[in-house]
C-alpha positions in Angstrom: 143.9 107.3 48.5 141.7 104.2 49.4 138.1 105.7 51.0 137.5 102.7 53.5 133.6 103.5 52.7 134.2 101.9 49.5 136.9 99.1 50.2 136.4 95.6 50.8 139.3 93.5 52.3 140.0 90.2 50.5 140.4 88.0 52.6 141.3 83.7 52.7 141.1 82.0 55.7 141.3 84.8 58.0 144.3 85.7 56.3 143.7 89.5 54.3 145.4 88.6 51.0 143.8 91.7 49.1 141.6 95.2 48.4 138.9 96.0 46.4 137.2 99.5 46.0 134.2 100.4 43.9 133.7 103.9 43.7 129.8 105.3 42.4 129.4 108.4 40.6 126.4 109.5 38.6 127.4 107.8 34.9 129.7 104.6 36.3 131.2 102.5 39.1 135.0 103.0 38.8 136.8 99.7 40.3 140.0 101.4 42.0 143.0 99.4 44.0 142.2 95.9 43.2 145.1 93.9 44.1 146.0 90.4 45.3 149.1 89.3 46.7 150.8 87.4 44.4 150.4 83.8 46.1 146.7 83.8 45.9 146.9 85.6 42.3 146.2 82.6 39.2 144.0 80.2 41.4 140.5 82.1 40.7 140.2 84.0 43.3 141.0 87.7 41.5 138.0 86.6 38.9 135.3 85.6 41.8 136.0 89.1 43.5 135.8 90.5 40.5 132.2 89.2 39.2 131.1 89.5 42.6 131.7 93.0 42.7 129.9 93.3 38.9 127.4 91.6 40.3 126.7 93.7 43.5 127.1 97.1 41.2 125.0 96.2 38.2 122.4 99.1 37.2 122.5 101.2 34.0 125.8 102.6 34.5 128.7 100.6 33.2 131.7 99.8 35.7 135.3 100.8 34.1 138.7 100.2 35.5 142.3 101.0 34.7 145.4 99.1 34.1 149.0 98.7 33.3 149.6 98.1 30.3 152.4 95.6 30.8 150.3 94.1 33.4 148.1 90.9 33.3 145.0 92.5 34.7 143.7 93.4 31.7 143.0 89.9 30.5 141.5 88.6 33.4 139.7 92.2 32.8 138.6 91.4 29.4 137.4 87.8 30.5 134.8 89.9 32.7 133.4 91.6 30.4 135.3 94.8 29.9 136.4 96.0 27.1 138.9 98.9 25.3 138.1 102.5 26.4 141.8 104.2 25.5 145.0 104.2 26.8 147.7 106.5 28.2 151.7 106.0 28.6 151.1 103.7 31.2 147.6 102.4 31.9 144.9 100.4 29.8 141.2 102.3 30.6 138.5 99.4 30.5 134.6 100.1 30.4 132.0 97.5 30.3 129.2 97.4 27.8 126.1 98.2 30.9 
């Protein structure tokens, strides 16, 4: 479920074309339901809301993230300074090095 306390709308020219939620707890920042529509996806926009959001949330604690594992998130992940944490059956677990 998406807390609206922690969810930013994406949004281009009035148009919402996205969602991103960071959620705090006491060792990390967990990125949760980023998503872009795919029209918008490959043209930048994914990796500014993404260092934005680094940037807003940078302390001590590292920020981590989940992914598919047949998905390209994780590159545009790795380009942003995340890095391997494990895996599972289906998703990629990505921690950065803060």
């Amino acid at each position: 479920m998406v807390n609206p306390a922690h969810t930013v709308v994406i949004q281009i020219n009035g148009e919402d074309v996205g969602l991103i939620a960071v959620r705090t707890e006491t060792d990390s920042h967990w990125i949760e339901h980023f998503s872009l529509e795919p029209d918008y996806q490959g043209r930048g926009i994914g990796g500014a809301v993404l260092r934005q959001a680094l940037d807003k949330h940078r302390d001590h604690r590292p920020s981590r993230l989940n992914v598919l594992r047949a998905g390209p998130a994780r590159v545009l992940s790795e380009r942003h300074g995340f890095g391997f944490d494990h895996e599972d059956a289906v998703d990629v677990f990505l921690v950065t090095a803060d």
